[in-house]
PASEBA-1860 file (N, C-alpha, C; in nm, 3 decimals):
! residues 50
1> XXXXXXXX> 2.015/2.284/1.679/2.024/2.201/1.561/1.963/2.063/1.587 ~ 1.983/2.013/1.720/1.896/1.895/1.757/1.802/1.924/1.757 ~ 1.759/2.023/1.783/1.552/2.038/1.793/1.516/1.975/1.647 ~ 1.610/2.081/1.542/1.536/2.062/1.378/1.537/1.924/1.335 ~ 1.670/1.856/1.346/1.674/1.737/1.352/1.542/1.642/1.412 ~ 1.503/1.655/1.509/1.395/1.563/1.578/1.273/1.565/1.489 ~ 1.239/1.692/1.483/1.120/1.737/1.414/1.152/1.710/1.275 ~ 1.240/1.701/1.207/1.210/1.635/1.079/1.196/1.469/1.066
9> XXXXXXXX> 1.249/1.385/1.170/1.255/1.247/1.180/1.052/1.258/1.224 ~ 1.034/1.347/1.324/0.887/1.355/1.329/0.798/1.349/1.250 ~ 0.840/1.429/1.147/0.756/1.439/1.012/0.743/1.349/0.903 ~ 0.827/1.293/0.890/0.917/1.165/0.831/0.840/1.051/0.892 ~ 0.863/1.027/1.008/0.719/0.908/1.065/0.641/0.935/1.055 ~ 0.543/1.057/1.053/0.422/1.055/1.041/0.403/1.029/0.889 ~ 0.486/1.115/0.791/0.437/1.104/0.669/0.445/0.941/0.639 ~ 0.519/0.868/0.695/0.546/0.729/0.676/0.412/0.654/0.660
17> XXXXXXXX> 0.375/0.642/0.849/0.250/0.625/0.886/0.107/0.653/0.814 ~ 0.072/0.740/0.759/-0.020/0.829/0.655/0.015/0.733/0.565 ~ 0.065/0.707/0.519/0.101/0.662/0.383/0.056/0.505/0.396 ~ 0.143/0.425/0.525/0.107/0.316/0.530/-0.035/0.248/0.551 ~ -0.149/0.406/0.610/-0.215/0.369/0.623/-0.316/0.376/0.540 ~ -0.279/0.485/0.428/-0.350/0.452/0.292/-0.375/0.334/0.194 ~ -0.188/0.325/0.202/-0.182/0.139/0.123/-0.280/0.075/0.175 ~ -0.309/0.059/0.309/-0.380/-0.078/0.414/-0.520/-0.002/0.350
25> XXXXXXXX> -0.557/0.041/0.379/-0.726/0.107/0.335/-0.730/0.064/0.238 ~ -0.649/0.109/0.088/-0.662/0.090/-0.067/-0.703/-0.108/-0.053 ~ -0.591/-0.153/0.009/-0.619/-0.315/-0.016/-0.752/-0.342/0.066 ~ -0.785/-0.314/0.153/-0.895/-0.385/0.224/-1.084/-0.297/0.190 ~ -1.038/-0.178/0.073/-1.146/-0.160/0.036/-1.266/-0.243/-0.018 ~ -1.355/-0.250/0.008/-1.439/-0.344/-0.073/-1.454/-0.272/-0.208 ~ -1.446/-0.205/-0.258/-1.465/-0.178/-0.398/-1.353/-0.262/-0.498 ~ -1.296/-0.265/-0.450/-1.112/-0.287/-0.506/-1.159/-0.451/-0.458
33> XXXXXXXX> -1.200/-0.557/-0.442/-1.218/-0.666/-0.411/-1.189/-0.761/-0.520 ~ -1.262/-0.708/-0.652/-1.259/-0.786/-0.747/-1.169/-0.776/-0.826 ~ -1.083/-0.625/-0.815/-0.966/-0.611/-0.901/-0.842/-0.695/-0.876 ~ -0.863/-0.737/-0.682/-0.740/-0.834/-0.668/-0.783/-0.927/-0.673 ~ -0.901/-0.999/-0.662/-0.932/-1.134/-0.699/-0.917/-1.161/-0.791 ~ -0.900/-1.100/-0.928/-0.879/-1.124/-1.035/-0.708/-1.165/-1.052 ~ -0.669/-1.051/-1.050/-0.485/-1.075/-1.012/-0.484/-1.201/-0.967 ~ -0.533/-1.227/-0.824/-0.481/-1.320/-0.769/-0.500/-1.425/-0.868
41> XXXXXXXX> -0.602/-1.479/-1.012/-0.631/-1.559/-1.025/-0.538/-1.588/-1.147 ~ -0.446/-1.484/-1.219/-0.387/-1.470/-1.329/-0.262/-1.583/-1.325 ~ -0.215/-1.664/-1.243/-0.139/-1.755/-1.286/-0.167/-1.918/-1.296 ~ -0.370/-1.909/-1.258/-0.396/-2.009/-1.290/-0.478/-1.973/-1.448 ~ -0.492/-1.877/-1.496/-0.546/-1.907/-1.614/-0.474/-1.963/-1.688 ~ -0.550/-2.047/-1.798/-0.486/-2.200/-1.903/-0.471/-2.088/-2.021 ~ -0.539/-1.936/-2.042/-0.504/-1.867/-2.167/-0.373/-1.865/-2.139 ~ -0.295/-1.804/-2.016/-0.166/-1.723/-2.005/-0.032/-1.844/-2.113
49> XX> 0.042/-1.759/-2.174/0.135/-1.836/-2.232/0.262/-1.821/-2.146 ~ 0.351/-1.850/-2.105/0.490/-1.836/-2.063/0.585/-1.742/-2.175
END
Protein backbone atom coordinates (compact mmCIF):
# COMPACT_ATOMS: atom_id res chain seq x y z
CA UNK A 1 0.00 0.00 0.00
CA UNK A 2 3.10 2.24 0.49
CA UNK A 3 4.39 1.52 -2.96
CA UNK A 4 0.77 2.96 -4.44
CA UNK A 5 0.93 5.69 -2.19
CA UNK A 6 4.51 6.95 -3.41
CA UNK A 7 3.70 6.59 -6.94
CA UNK A 8 0.71 8.63 -6.82
CA UNK A 9 2.51 11.63 -4.80
CA UNK A 10 4.99 10.84 -7.99
CA UNK A 11 2.52 11.59 -10.41
CA UNK A 12 1.08 14.43 -8.60
CA UNK A 13 4.64 16.23 -8.79
CA UNK A 14 5.22 15.61 -12.00
CA UNK A 15 1.79 16.59 -13.16
CA UNK A 16 2.48 19.71 -10.91
CA UNK A 17 5.79 20.43 -12.56
CA UNK A 18 4.29 20.05 -16.35
CA UNK A 19 1.92 22.36 -15.54
CA UNK A 20 4.15 24.88 -13.87
CA UNK A 21 6.11 24.71 -16.64
CA UNK A 22 3.55 25.53 -19.12
CA UNK A 23 2.29 28.65 -17.09
CA UNK A 24 6.23 29.88 -17.24
CA UNK A 25 6.41 29.24 -21.18
CA UNK A 26 2.71 30.82 -21.78
CA UNK A 27 4.14 34.17 -19.88
CA UNK A 28 7.54 34.43 -21.37
CA UNK A 29 6.28 33.66 -24.94
CA UNK A 30 7.04 36.34 -27.27
CA UNK A 31 3.84 36.17 -29.04
CA UNK A 32 1.79 36.85 -25.85
CA UNK A 33 4.12 40.10 -25.24
CA UNK A 34 1.71 42.57 -26.22
CA UNK A 35 -1.32 41.00 -24.66
CA UNK A 36 0.44 41.62 -21.19
CA UNK A 37 1.80 44.83 -21.98
CA UNK A 38 -1.37 45.94 -22.57
CA UNK A 39 -2.89 44.60 -19.15
CA UNK A 40 -0.10 45.84 -17.55
CA UNK A 41 -1.04 49.30 -18.86
CA UNK A 42 -4.92 49.17 -17.91
CA UNK A 43 -4.74 51.06 -14.61
CA UNK A 44 -3.01 53.88 -16.06
CA UNK A 45 -5.52 54.55 -18.72
CA UNK A 46 -7.43 58.18 -18.08
CA UNK A 47 -10.61 56.25 -20.17
CA UNK A 48 -10.97 53.63 -17.15
CA UNK A 49 -13.84 54.91 -14.77
CA UNK A 50 -13.80 53.52 -11.09
Amino acid sequence: MGSTYTMVQLATLIVVCVTFGLIVLYALWPGNRKQFDDAARVPFNEDSEP
